[in-house]
C-alpha positions in Angstrom: -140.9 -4.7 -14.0 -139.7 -4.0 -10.8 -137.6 -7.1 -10.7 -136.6 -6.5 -13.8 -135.0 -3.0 -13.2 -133.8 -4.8 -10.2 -131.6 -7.5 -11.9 -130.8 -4.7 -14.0 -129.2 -2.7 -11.5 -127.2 -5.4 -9.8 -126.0 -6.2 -13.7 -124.7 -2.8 -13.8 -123.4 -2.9 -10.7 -121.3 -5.9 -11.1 -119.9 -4.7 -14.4 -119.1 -1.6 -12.9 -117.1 -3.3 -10.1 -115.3 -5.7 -12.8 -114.8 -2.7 -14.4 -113.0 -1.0 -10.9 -110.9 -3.9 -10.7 -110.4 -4.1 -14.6 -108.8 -0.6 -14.2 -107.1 -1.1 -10.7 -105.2 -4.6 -12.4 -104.3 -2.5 -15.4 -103.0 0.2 -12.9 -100.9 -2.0 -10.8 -99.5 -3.6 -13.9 -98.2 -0.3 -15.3 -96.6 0.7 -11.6 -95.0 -2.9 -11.5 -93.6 -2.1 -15.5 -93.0 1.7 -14.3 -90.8 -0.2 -11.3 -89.0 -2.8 -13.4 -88.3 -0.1 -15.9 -86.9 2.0 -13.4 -84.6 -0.6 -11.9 -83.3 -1.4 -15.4 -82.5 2.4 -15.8 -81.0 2.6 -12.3 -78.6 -0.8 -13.6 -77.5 1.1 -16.4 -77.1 4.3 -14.7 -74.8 2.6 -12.6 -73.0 0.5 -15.1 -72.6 4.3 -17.0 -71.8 5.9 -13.6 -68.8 2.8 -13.1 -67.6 3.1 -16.5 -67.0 6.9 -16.0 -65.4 6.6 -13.0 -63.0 4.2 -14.3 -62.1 6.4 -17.4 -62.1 9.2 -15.1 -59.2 7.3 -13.4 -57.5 6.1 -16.5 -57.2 9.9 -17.3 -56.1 11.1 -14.2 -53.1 8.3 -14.5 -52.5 9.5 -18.0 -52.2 13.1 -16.9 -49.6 12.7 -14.0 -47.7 10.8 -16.2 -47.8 13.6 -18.9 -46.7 16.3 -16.4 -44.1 13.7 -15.3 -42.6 13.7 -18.8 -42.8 17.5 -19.0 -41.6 17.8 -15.9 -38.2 15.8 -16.9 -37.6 17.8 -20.4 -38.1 21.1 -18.3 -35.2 20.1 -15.9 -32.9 18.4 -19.2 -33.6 22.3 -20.6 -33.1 24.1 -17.6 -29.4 22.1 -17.7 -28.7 22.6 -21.1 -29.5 26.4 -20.9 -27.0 26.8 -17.8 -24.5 24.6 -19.5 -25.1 27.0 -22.5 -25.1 30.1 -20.4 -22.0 29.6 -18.0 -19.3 30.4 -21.1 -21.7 33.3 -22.1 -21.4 34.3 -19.1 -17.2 33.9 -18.7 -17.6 35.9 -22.1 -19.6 38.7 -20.5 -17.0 38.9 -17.3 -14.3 39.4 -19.6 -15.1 42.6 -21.8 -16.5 43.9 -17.8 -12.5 43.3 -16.8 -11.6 44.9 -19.8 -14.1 48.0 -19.5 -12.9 48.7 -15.8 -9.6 48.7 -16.2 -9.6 50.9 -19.2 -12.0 52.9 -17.3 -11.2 52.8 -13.9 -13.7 54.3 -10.9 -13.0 57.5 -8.9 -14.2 57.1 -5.3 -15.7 60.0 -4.6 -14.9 60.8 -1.3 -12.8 58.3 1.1 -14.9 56.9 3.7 -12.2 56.4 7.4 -13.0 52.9 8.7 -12.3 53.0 12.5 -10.8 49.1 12.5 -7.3 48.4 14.1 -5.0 46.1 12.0 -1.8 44.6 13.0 0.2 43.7 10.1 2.6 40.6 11.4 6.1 40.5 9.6 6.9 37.2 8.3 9.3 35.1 9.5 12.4 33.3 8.6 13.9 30.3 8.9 17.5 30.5 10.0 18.9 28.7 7.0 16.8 31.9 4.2 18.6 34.1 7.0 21.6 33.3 6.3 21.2 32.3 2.6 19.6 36.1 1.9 22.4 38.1 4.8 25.6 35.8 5.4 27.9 33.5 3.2 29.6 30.5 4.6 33.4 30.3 5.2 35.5 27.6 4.6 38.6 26.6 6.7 41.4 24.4 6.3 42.7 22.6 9.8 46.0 20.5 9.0 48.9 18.6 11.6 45.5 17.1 13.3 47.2 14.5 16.2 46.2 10.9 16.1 42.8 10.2 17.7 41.4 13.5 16.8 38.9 12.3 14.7 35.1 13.9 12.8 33.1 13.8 16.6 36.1 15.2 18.3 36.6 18.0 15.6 32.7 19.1 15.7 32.6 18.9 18.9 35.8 21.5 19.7 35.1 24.0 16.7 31.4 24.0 17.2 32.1 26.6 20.4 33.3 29.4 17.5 29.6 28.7 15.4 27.3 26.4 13.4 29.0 23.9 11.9 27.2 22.7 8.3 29.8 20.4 6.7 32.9 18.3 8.2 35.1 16.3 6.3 38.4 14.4 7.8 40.6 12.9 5.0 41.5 9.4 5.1 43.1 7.2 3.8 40.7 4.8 1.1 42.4 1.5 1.9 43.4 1.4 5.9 41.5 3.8 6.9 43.8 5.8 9.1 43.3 9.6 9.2 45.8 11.6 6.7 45.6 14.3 9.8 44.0 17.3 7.6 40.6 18.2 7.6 37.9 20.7 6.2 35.3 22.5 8.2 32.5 25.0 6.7 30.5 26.8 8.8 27.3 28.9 8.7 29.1 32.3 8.5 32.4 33.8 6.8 32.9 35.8 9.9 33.0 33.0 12.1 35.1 31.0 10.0 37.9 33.8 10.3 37.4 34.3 13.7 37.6 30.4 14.2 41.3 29.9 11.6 42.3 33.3 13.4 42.5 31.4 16.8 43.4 28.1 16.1 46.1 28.4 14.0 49.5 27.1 15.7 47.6 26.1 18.6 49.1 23.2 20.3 47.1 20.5 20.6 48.8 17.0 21.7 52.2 17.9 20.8 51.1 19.2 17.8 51.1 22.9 16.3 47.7 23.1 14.2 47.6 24.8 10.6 44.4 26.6 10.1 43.8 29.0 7.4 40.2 30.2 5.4 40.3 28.7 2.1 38.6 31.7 -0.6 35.3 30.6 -2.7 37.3 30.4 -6.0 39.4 27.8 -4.9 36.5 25.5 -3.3 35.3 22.9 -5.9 32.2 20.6 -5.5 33.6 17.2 -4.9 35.5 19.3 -1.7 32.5 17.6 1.0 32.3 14.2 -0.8 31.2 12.1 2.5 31.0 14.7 4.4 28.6 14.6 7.5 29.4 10.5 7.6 31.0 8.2 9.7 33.4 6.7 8.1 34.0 3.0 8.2 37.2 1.3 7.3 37.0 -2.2 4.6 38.3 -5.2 6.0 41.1 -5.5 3.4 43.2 -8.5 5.5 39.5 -10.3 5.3 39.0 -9.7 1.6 43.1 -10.7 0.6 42.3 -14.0 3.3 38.9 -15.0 1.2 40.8 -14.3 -1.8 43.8 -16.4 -1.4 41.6 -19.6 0.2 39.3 -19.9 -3.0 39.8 -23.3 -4.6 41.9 -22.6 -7.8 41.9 -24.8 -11.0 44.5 -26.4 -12.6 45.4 -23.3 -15.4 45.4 -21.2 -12.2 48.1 -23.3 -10.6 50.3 -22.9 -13.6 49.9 -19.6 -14.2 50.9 -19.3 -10.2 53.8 -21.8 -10.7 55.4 -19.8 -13.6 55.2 -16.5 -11.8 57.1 -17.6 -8.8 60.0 -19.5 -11.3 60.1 -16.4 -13.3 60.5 -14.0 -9.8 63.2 -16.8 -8.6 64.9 -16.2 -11.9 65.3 -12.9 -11.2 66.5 -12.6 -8.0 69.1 -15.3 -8.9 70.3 -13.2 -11.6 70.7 -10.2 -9.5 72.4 -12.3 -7.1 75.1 -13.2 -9.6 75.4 -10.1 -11.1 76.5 -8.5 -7.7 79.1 -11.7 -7.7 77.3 -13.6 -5.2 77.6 -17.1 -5.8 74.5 -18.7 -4.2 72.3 -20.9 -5.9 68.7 -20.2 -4.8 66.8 -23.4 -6.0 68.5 -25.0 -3.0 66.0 -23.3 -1.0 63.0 -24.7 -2.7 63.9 -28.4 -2.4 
């Protein structure tokens, strides 16, 4: 009996410790299912975790560019309203210009400002001077002398005043002085001072004419080329090319029957004073 209840005991015991481990197995099998379903929740909380992010992202982006967009159609309004508002505002200036001067402000009392000012007169030029004060006097000079030309003139009247305009008449073709000139200066005062002087002055044998011409009788085309030196055309160069040009033949005969026709005449006033000369003798 004894060995009986001993086997017995040992039975229990063993299937009490297969038991132990039974239960231990079981245990570490749930921690190691416990684990591996903790690492799969930890995968997807990251994949979650990424995918927010990223969408988090995505949103910030589309919100800057939002407030981009709003930002532009603010400043577009802001420009339209002070395009819109500048004549409005012109508008409003106007009936304020209007309300002042039909209702103008009163100082009331006059405050004294200690400040110095110099107030500089203008000045003027000497030809408004004499435009606004003086009038310019015209004289005629006549019996000039030979060689008494436009610098010698200026240069001998300029010691009465200003001289503005000189002219010494001459003659188109040659030239040559026609020995009468006309002088205006800057003032009427000094112009009769200045005919007062010269008139029969001798000068080279000559007695000068000088008298002040009136404004009435002065016309415009009295200075033509006035202020200019005058050069002379080479008239014995012009007739010399003109007479060497090669003529044609119609020119010839219209040359020939102008010099028959000339000899004509001459032998008919010939014979009419009762000369008897025959002139065609010459020619041959």
């Amino acid at each position: 009996m004894a060995r009986k209840g001993a086997k017995g005991v040992t039975k229990n015991s063993k299937s009490v410790g297969s038991r132990r481990s039974k239960v231990e197995k079981v245990e570490k099998v749930k921690e190691v299912e416990k684990k591996e379903d903790v690492n799969e929740l930890d995968k997807d909380e990251i994949k979650l975790l990424d995918s927010e992010e990223s969408e988090s992202e995505e949103d910030v982006d589309e919100e800057a560019e939002v407030a981009e967009e709003l930002e532009e159609d603010e400043d577009v309004q802001e420009d339209v309203q002070e395009d819109e508002d500048e004549p409005e505002q012109e508008e409003s200036e106007e009936p304020e210009e209007q309300e002042q001067s039909e209702n103008p402000q009163v100082p009331d009392a006059i405050v004294p400002v200690n400040i110095h000012t110099i107030n500089k007169p203008k000045l003027q030029s000497k030809k408004q001077k004499g435009s606004k004060n003086e009038k310019k006097g015209v004289i005629y000079v006549g019996r000039i002398p030979h060689g008494f030309y436009e610098a010698e003139l200026r240069k001998y009247f300029s010691q009465f005043g200003e001289i503005t305009r000189l002219r010494l008449s001459r003659n188109k073709k040659t030239g040559q002085s026609k020995h009468y000139a006309f002088i205006e200066f800057s003032s009427n005062e000094v112009a009769k001072i200045a005919a007062e002087t010269m008139n029969n002055y001798l000068l080279f044998s000559h007695l000068l004419r000088c008298s002040v011409i009136p404004p009435e009788k002065i016309h415009d085309e009295l200075f033509n080329g006035a202020n200019t030196k005058f050069k002379p055309l080479p008239w014995v160069k012009i007739s010399q090319r003109e007479n060497d040009k090669p003529k044609t033949r119609d020119h010839w005969k219209a040359l020939e029957k102008k010099a028959e026709n000339s000899l004509k005449e001459k032998q008919k006033k010939l014979t009419d004073a009762g000369i008897d000369f025959d002139l065609s003798e010459l020619r041959s």
